[in-house]
DOLUM-172837 format. One record per atom (N, C-alpha, C): residue in three letters; chain; atom name; z, y, x. Coordinates in steps of 0.1 Angstrom, whole numbers. Atoms other than C-alpha are relative to their C-alpha. Example, Ala and Ser with C-alpha at 12.3 -4.5 7.8 and 13.67 -1.06 7.14 Angstrom:
BEGIN
  res  chain  atom     up  north   east
  ALA      A     N      0    -12      9
  ALA      A    CA     78    -45    123
  ALA      A     C      0     12      9
  SER      A     N      0    -11     -9
  SER      A    CA     71    -11    137
  SER      A     C      8     11     -8
END
This chain:
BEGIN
  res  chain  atom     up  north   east
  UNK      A     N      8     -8      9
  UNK      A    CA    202    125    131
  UNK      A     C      1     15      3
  UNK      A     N     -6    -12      0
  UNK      A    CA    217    157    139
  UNK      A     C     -9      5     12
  UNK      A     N      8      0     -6
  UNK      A    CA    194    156    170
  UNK      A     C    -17      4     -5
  UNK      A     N     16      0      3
  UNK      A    CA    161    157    155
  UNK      A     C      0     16     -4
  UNK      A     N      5    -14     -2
  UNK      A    CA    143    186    161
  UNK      A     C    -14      4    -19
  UNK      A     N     11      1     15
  UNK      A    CA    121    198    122
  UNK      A     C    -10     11     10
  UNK      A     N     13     -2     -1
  UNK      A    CA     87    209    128
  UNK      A     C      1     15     -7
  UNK      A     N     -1    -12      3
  UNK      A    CA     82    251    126
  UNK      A     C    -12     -3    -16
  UNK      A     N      8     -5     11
  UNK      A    CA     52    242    104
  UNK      A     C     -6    -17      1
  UNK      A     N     13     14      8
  UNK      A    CA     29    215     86
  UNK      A     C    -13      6      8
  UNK      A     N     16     -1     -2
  UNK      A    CA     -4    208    104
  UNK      A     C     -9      1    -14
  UNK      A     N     14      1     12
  UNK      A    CA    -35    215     78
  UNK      A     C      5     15     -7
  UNK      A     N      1    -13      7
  UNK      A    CA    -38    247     55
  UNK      A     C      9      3     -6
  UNK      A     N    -17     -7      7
  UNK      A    CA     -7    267     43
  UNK      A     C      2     -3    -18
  UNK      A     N     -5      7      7
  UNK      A    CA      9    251     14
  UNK      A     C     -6     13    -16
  UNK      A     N      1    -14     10
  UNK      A    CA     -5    273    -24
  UNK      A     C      5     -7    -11
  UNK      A     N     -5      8     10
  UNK      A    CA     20    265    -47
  UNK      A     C     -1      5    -16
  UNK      A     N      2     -5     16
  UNK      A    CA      1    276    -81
  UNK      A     C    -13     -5      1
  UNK      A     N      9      9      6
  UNK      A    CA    -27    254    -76
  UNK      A     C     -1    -10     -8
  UNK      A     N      4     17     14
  UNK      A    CA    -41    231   -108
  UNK      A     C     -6     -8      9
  UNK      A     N      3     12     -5
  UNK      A    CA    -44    197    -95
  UNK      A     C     -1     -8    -11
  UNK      A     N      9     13      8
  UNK      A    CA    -61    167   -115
  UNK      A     C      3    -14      1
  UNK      A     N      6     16     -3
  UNK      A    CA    -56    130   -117
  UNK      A     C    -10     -5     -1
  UNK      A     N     16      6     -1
  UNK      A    CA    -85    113   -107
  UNK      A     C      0    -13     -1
  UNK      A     N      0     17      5
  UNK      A    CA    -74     77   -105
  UNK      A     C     15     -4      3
  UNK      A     N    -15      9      2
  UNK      A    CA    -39     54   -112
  UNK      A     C     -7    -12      3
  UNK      A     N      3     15     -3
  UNK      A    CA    -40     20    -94
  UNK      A     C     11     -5      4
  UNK      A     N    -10      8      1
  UNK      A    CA    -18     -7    -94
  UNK      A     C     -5     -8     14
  UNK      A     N      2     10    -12
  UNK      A    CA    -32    -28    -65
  UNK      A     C     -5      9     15
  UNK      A     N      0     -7    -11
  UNK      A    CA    -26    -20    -28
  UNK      A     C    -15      7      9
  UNK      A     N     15     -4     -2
  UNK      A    CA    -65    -26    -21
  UNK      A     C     -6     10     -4
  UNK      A     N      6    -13      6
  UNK      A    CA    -75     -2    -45
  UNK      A     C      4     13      7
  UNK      A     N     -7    -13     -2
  UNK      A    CA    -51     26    -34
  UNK      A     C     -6      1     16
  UNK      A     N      5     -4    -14
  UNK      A    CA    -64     20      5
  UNK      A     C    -13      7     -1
  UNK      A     N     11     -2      2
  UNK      A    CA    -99     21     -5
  UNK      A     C     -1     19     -7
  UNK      A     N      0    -12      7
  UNK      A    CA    -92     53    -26
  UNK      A     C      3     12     11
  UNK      A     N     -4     -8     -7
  UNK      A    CA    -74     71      3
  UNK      A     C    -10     -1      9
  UNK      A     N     14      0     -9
  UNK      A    CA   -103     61     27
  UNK      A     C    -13      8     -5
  UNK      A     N     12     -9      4
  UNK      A    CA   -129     76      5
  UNK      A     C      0     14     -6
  UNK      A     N     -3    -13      0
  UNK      A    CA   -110    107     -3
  UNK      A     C     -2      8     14
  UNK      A     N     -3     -3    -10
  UNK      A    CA   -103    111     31
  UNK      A     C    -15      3      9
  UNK      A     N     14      1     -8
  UNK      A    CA   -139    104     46
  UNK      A     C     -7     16     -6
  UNK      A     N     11    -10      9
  UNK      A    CA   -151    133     19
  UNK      A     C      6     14      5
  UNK      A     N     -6    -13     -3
  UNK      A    CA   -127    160     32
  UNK      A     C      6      5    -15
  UNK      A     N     -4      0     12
  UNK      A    CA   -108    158     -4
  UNK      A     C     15      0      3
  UNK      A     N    -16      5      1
  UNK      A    CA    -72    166      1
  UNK      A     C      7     -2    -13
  UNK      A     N     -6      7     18
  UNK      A    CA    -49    146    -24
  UNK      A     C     11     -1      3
  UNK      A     N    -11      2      6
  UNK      A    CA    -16    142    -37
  UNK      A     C      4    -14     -6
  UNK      A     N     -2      8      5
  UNK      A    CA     -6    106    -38
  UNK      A     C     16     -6     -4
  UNK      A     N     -7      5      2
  UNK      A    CA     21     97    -61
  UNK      A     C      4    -15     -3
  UNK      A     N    -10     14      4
  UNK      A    CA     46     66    -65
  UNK      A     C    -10    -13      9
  UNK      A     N      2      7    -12
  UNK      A    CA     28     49    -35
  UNK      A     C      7     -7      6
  UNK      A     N    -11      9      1
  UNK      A    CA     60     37    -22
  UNK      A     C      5     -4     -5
  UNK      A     N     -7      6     12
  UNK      A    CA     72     26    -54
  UNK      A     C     -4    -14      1
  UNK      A     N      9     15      7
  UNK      A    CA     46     -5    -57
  UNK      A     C     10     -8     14
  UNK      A     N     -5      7    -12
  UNK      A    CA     62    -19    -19
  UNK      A     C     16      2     -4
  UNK      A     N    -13     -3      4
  UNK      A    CA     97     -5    -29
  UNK      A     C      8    -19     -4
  UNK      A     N     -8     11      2
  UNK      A    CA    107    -39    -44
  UNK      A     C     -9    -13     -2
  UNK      A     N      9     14     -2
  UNK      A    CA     79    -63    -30
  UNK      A     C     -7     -5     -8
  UNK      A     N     11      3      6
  UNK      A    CA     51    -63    -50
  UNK      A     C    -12      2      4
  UNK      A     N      7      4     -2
  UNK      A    CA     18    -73    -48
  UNK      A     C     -9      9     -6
  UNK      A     N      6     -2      5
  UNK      A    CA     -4    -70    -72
  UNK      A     C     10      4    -15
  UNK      A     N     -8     -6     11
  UNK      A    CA      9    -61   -111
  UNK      A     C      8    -11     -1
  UNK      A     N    -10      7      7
  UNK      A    CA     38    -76   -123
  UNK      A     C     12      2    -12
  UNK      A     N     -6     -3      9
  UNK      A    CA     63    -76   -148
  UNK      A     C      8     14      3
  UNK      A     N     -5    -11     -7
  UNK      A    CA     82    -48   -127
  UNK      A     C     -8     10      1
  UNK      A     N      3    -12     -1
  UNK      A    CA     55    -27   -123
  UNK      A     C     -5     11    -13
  UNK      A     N      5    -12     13
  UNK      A    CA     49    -16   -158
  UNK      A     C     12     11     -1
  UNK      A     N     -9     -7      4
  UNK      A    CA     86     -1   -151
  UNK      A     C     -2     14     12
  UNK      A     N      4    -12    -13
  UNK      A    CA     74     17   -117
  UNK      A     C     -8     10     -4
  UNK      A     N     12     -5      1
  UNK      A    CA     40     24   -127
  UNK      A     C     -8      0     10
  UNK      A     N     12      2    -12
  UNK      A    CA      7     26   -108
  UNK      A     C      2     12      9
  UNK      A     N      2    -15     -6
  UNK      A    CA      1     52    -80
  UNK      A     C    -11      7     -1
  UNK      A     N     11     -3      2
  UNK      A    CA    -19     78    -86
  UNK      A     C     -2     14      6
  UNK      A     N      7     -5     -7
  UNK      A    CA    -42     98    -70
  UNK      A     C     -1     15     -6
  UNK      A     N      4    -13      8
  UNK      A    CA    -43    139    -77
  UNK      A     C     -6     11     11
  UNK      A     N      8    -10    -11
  UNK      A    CA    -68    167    -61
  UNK      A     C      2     10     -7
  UNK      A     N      1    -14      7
  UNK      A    CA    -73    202    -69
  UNK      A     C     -7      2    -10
  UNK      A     N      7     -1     11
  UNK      A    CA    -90    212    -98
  UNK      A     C    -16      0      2
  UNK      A     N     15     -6     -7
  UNK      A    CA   -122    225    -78
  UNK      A     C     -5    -14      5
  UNK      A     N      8     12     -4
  UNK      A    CA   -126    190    -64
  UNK      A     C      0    -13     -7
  UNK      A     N      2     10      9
  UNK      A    CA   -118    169    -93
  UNK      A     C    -13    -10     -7
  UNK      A     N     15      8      4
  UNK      A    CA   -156    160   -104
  UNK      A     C     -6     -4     14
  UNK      A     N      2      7    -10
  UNK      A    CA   -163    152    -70
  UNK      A     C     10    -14      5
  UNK      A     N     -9     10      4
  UNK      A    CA   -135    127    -67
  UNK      A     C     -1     -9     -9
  UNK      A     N      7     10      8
  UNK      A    CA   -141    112    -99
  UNK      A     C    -12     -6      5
  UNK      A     N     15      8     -8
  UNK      A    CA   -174    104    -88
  UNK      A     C      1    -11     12
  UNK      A     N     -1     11    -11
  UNK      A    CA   -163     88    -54
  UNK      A     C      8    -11     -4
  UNK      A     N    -13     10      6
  UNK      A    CA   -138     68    -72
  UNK      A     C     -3    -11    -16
  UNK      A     N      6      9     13
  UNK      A    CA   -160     57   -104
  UNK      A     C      5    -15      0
  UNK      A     N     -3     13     -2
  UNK      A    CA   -160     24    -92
  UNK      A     C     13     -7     -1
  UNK      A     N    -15      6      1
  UNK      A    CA   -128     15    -84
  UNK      A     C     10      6    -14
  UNK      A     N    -10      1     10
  UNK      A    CA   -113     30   -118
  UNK      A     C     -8    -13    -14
  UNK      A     N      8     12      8
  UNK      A    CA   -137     -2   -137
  UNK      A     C      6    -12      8
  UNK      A     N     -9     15     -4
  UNK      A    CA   -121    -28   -115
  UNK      A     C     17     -2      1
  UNK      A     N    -15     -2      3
  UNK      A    CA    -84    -17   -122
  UNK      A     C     -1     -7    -14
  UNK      A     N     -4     10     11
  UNK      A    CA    -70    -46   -146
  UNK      A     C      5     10     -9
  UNK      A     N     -8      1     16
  UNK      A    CA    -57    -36   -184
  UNK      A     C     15     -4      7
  UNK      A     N    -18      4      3
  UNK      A    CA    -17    -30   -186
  UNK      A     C     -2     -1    -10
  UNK      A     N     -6      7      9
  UNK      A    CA     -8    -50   -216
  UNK      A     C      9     17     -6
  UNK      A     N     -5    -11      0
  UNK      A    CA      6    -18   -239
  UNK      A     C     13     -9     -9
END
């Protein structure tokens, strides 16, 4: 470990840490969240996806009793691109199942 060389800098635009960012969509199923990062990504929408590694973290699937303790992962943009986002994502937040409250 002590070997590895860290990177002077992050590829993509210098980091602005007082931007409002938005959730746009929480999904529980892996399909959803691929689909979601493919059509952010295609749009030129940079996002912030948390608890992503959570849902695989302890080998799940689809929902299960465990993930109501995880939670879904979810998808967050900048403020400026939030109604664009929503829009590409309409769909997929109507086919995400009901958590049981």
């Amino acid at each position: 470990m002590g070997d590895e060389e860290t990177p002077e800098s992050v590829p993509g635009p210098a980091p602005e840490p007082d931007v409002e960012l938005v959730r746009v969509l929480s999904a529980g199923d892996a399909g959803l969240i691929a689909i979601a990062r493919s059509l952010l990504e295609a749009e030129g929408i940079q996002f912030l996806l948390k608890g992503d590694g959570l849902q695989d973290l302890f080998g799940m699937g689809r929902i299960t009793e465990y993930s109501y303790v995880v939670g879904p992962a979810e998808f967050w943009v900048r403020a400026d691109d939030a109604r664009r986002a929503s829009e590409l994502l309409a769909d997929l937040k109507s086919e995400e199942p009901e958590q049981p409250r």
